[in-house]
N, C-alpha and C positions, 0 to 999 in steps of 0.2 A: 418605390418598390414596396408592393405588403410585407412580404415575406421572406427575410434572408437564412438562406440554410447551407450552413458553412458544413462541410464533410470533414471529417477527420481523420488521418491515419492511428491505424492501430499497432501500435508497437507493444513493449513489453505491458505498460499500461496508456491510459486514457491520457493525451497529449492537450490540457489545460491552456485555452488559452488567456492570457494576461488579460486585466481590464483594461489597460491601454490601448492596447490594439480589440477587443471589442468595440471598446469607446470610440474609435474611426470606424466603424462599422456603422453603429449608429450616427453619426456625423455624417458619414457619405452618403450615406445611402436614407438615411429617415424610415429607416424601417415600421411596419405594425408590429414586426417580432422578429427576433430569432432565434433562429432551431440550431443546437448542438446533438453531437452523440454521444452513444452510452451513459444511459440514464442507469445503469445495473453498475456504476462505479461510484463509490463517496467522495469522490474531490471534488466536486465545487456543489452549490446547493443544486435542488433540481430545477429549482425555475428560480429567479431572483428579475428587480428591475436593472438596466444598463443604463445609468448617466452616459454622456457626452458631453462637449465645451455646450451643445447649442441645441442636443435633441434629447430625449429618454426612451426606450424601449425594454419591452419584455424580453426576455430570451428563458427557453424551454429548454430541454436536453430531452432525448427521443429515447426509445425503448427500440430493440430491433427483432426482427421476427426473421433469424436468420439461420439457424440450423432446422431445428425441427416445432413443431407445435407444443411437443410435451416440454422442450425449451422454456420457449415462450411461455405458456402459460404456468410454466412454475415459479420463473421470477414475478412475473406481473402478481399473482397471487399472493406472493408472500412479501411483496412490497405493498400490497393494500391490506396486509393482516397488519405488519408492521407499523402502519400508518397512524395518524392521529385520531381516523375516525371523522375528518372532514372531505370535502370533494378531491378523488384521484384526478388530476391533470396525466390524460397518457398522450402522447405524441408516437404515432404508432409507425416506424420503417419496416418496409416489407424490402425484403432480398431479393431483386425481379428474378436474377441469372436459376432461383431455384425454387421461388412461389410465383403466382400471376394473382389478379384480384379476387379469383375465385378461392384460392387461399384462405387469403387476405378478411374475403366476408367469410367463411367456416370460421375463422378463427375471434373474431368481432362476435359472430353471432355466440358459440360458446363462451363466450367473455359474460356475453349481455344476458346469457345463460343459467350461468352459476351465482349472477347477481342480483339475477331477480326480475331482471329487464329494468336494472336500474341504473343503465348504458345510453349517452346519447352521441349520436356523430356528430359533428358540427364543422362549420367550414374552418379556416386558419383563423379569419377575419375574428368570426365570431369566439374564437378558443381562446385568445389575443384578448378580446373584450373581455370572457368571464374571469379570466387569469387576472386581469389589472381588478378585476368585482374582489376576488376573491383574497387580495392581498390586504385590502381595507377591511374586509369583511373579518378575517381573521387574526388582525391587528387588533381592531375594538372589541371582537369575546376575550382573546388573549390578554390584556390589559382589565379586561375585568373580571375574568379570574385569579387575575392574583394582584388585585387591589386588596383581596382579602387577608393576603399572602403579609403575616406578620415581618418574618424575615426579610419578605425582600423589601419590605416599607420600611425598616428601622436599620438593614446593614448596608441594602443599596439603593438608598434613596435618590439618589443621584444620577442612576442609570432608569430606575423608572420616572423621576422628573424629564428625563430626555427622551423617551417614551411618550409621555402625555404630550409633551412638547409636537413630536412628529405627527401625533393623531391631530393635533388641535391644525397643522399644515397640511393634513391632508383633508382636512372639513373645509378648512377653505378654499381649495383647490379645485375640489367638488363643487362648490356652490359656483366657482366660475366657468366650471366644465372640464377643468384641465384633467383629465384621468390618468393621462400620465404620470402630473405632477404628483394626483393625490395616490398613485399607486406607488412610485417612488418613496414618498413618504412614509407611508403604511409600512414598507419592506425595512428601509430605515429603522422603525420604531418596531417591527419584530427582531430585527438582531439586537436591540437595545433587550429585550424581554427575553430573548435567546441568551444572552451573555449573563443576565440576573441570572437564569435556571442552571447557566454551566459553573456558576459559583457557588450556589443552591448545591449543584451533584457534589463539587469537592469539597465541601464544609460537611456535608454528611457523611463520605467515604473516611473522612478524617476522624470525625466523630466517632465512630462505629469503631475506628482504631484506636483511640485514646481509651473507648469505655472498654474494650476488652484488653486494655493494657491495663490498667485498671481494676475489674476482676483478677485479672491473671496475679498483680500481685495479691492484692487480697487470700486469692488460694493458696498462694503456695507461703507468706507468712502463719496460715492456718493448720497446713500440713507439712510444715520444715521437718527437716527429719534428716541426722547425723548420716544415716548410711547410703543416701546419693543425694552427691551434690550438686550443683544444677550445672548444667552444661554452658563453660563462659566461652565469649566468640574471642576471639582472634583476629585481629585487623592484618596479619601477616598475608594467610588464607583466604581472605576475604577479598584483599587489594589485590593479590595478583588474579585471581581466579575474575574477580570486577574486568580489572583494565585489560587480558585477555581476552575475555569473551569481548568484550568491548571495542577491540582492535580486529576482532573476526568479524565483527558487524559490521563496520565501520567496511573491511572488504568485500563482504557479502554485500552491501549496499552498491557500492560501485558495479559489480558485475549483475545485478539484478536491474540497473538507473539502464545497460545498453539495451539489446534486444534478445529476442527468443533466442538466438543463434548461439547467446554468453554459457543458458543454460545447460551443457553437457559438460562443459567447465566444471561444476557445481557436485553433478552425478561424481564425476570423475575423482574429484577431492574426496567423496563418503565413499569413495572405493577404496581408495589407496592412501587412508589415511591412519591404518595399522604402522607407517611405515615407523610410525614415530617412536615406535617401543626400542627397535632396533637402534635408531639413530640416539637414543636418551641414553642407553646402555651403552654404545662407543664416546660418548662425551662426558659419562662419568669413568669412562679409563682415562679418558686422553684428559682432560681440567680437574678431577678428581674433586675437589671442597667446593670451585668455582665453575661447577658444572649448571647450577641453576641461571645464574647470571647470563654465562656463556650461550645456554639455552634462550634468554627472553632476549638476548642481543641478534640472536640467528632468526628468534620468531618477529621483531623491529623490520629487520631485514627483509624476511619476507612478505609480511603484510606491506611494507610502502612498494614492492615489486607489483604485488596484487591489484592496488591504490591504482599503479601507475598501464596497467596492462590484467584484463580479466583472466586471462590465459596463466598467468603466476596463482589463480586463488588456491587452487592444489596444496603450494606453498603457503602458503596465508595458515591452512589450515592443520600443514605438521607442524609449523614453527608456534603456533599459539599451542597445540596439546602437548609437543614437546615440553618447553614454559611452564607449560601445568605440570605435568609428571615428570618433570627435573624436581621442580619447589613440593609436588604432596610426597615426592620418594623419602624425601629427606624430615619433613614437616607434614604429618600426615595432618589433616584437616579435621572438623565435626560435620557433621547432617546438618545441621543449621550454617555454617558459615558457605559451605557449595550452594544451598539452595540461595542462600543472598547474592551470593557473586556471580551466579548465571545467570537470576533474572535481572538484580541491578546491571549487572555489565549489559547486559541485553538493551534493558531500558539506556543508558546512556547512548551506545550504538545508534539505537532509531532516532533519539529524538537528540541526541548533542548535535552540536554545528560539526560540519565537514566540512573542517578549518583549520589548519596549519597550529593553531592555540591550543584547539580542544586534543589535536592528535599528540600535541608535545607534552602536554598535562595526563595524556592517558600512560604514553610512552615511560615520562618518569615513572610513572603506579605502577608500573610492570618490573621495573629494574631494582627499584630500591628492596623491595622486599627480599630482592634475591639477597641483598650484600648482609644481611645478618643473618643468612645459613649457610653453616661451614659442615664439614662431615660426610661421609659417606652414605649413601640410600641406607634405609631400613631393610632389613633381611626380611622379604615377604614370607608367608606360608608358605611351607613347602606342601607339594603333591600340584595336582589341576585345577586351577583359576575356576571360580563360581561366576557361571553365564551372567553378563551386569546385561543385556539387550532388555528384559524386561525392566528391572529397575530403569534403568536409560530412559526406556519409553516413558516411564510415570513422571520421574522427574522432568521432563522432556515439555508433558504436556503443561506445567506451569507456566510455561512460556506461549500459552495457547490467548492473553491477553491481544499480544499482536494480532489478531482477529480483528477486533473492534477499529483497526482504522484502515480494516481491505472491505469489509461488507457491506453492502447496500441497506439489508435489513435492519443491523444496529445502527447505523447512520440514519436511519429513519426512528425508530425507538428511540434513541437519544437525542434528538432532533439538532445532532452535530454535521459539521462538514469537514474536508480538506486538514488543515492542521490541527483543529481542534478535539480531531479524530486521533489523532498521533502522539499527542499531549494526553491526551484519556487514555490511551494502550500503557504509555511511559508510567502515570501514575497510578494503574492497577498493576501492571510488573513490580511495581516499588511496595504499593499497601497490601497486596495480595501474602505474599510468602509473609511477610511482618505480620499481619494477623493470624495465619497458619499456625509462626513458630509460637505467638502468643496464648494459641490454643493447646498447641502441645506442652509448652511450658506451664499450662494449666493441671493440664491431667496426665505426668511426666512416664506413669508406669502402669498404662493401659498398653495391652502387647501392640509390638509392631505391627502386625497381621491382622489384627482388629482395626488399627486406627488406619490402615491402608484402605480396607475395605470400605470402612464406615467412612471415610475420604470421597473415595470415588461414589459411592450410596448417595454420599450428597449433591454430590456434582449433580449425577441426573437430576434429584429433585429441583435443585437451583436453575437446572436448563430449561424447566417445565416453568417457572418460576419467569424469567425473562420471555419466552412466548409469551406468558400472558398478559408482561407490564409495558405498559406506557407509559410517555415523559420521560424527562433524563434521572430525574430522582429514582423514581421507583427501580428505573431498568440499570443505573449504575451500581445502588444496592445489591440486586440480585446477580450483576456481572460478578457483584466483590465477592460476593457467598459462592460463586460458582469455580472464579479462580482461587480462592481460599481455599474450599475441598481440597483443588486437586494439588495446591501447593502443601496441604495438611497429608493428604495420599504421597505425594513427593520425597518429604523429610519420613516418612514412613517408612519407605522403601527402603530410602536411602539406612536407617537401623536396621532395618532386619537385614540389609544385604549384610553389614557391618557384622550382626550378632551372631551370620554363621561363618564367619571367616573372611569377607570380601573385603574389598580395597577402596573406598570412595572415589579414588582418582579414578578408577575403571568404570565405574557408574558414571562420572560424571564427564569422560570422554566417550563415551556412548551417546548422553545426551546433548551434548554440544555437535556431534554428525546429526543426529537426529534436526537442529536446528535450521540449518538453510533448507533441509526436507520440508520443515513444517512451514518456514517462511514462503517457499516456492509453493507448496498448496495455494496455503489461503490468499496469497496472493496474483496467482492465475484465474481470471477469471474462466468461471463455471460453463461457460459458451464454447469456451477452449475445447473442450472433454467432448461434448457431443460433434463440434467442427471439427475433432483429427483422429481421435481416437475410437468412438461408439456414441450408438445413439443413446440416452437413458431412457430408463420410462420416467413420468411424470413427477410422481414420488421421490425418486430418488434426484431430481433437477430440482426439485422445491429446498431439498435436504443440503442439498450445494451452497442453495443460496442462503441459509439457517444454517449458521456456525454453531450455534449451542446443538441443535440437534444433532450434529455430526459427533460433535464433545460427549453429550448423552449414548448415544451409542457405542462412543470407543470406552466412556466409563464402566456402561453395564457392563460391556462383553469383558474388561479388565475385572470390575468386580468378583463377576462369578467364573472367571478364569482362578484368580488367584486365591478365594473361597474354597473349592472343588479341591485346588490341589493341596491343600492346608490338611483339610479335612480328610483327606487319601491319605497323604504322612501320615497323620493323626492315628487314623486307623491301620496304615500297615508298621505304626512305630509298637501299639499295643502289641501285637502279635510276635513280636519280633525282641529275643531274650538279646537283647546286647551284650550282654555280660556273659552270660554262658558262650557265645562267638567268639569272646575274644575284643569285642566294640572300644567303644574310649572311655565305659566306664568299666570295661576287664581289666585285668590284671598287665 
């Protein structure tokens, strides 16, 4: 058989299949290729070769042209922007039931269009051939660009000796015709060179964090000063607020792994999850000192409900906010210790095992914190609670890392796949907020409202920054500066809510609803929107597929939201004699 093209259903995501059963694909059948779909998903590479006990084959992952053209041509575009800059391999499905060939060529010819006419059709046969050209081909420049590469010759010499290794088996491979072999090869010794560059990106990420932990003290032994003192964390606030969010994940994952159908579940929870104030207030009557406990015993409960049936996550997610606002009532928290325990707890969630060990380890983290607070809640401000929805949203978007392993386009700028995607979201959750707090512990008494703004100011620029970089160096750097803005915009917010009288715990159950929102975006593919909801135009289908761009947009329009309204106080505080009224600095 030339050519095997195994279809795939489409459920919540893209249904992976195992290299073992690949591997009898190619075994049975001796394929020239196979075609997969959904090539606009990052789990697994876009093309790779497939061993077998006794064959080898290509296999490709297809591109589909299945709602509209402005679709289609928005991914395809901004997956060859993303790119490395070498030959696009597209595999192109057309949706008969709602295009025909004539389609099919309008949309080929605008393709071959906007590129210049530097488009060629070719048959499977031949696509098959230049794919296996093209894995050797991009092995041996790959390997000689970064022979020059200091680092990776003195730290991982060992992974590029198995590197040259696989070139020098695919030269001979070549000479005896076997293209297979030497294509297999070739693929071999780019993950070899793929893996040097993923250790390359976190030895930089790292780096960049030590030097400005680094600065930071420097500064602040330079500018100490008796009358504020530096804000010290709290592992109390930290752990519960961690293993929390972390058990919400942990359920949010479960009901996001079923199908479409889980999702109204999810909606349903960010409605009715006010209920928890109510219920927090009858458990400090009825347990009184042992209300906190009582609460993260009730929130155990309902998360393994959740675990075990998606239909409980409702529950999953008063019994975690409850937990929280049992423990900040009595133990009120700082701006730096919330913004660590949403985004670490976050990071745990995704990437810990979902395993009976990791859930009984998180379970402890939750409990213990409760048994050394005893006492009644804090008597909040009296009068009407300060709106935390915006604050929520800023803090919210720190968590906008999990991006990087739903996107097609970063998974091509990073030249990452599948877990290794997952692993890069966890460890910018983790270094992201840690460099923030080490920027603000920098420069401790720049106003809140400045450093919120100049926060998100950067963002955009760092989004504009990732469009333009290539390799995983350059574009993890510029991820870190992007989610640093906005976890530096974050802990911002989260002081100024604080400076005019608000409540951390309320900003920070705002943004934890705000979290399976943001998970369920970037996670629905962008095809979704135009297949049930509306058609987009072009622009704004390109913009789906480019997460920073979206992040650039929500920043500006937050910047010069919360700019405008500063400046409006500002001026109607001028005008406006407090004192002669009677204000809070009258009499």
């Amino acid at each position: 058989m030339d050519v095997v093209w195994l279809l795939n259903a489409f459920a919540a995501s893209e249904i992976s299949y195992s290299s073992a059963r690949l591997s009898a694909y190619v075994d049975g059948s001796r394929p020239a290729g196979i075609v997969l779909d959904y090539d606009d998903q990052p789990r697994t590479r876009d093309a790779w070769m497939q061993p077998g006990t006794q064959a080898i084959a290509p296999v490709i992952r297809s591109t589909h042209f299945w709602t509209t053209a402005d679709n289609a041509l928005g991914k395809i575009e901004t997956a060859i922007d993303s790119g490395s800059g070498g030959p696009d391999f597209l595999w192109l499905t057309v949706y008969t039931f709602r295009f025909d060939l004539n389609d099919a060529q309008a949309l080929v010819g605008e393709l071959s269009r906007r590129m210049g006419g530097n488009l060629e059709v070719v048959t499977p046969s031949a696509f098959f051939d230049l794919l296996r050209a093209d894995f050797v081909r991009t092995a041996q420049s790959r390997l000689g660009a970064m022979e020059g590469d200091p680092i990776a010759s003195i730290l991982f010499s060992g992974m590029m000796e198995s590197a040259r290794a696989r070139l020098q088996e695919a030269e001979a491979s070549i000479s005896v015709g076997d293209t297979n072999r030497a294509a297999y090869s070739s693929y071999l010794g780019l993950e070899d060179l793929r893996s040097v560059s993923s250790a390359e990106t976190l030895l930089a990420s790292l780096l960049v964090v030590l030097v400005a932990a680094a600065l930071a003290v420097v500064a602040h032994r330079s500018s100490r000063s008796e009358d504020r003192p530096p804000e010290r964390l709290r592992f109390g606030v930290l752990l519960i607020t961690t293993a929390a969010v972390a058990l919400l994940v942990f359920a949010l994952r479960e009901a996001l792994d079923q199908n479409f159908w889980t999702y109204p579940t999810i909606l349903v929870a960010v409605a009715i999850a006010g209920i928890h104030r109510p219920l927090r207030r009858w458990l400090d009557r009825a347990y009184a000192v042992r209300a906190p406990t009582a609460a993260a015993l009730a929130a155990l409960v309902f998360v393994a409900l959740a675990i075990r049936t998606s239909a409980a996550f409702p529950l999953a997610v008063i019994g975690v906010l409850l937990a929280i606002d049992a423990y900040l009532a009595r133990h009120p928290g700082t701006s730096s210790e919330v913004l660590l325990g949403l985004a670490f707890g976050t990071a745990i969630g995704f990437v810990g095992g979902f395993d009976l060990p990791t859930f009984a380890a998180v379970s402890i983290l939750l409990v213990i914190p409760t048994l050394t607070v005893n006492g009644p809640p804090v008597r909040s401000t009296p009068g009407r609670p300060r709106s935390a929805l915006i604050p929520g949203f800023v803090l919210a978007l720190s968590l906008t890392p999990l991006s990087v392993a739903y996107y097609y386009s970063l998974a091509l700028r990073l030249e990452f796949q599948g877990g290794a995607l997952l692993t890069t979201a966890g460890a910018l959750l983790v270094l992201a907020p840690t460099l923030a707090l080490v920027a603000r512990r920098t420069h401790p008494r720049i106003d809140p409202v400045v450093s919120e703004v100049a926060g998100l100011a950067l963002a955009v620029v760092f989004s504009g920054l990732v469009l333009l970089s290539h390799g995983a160096v350059p574009t993890i750097l510029a991820l870190l500066g992007l989610f640093a803005s906005l976890s530096y915009a974050g802990v911002a917010a989260l002081n100024r809510f604080v400076a005019h009288g608000g409540q951390l715990g309320r900003v920070l159950a705002t943004s934890i609803l705000f979290l399976p929102l943001i998970v369920l975006f970037i996670r629905m593919p962008p095809i979704v929107i135009s297949l049930t909801i509306a058609r987009l135009p072009e622009a704004v289908e390109s913009a789906l597929y480019a997460p920073t761009v979206l992040i650039a947009a929500v920043a500006l329009v937050l910047a010069v939201g919360i700019g405008l309204r500063d400046l409006l106080r500002d001026a109607v505080g001028k005008d406006y004699d407090r004192e002669a009224h009677g204000g809070p600095e009258g009499p």
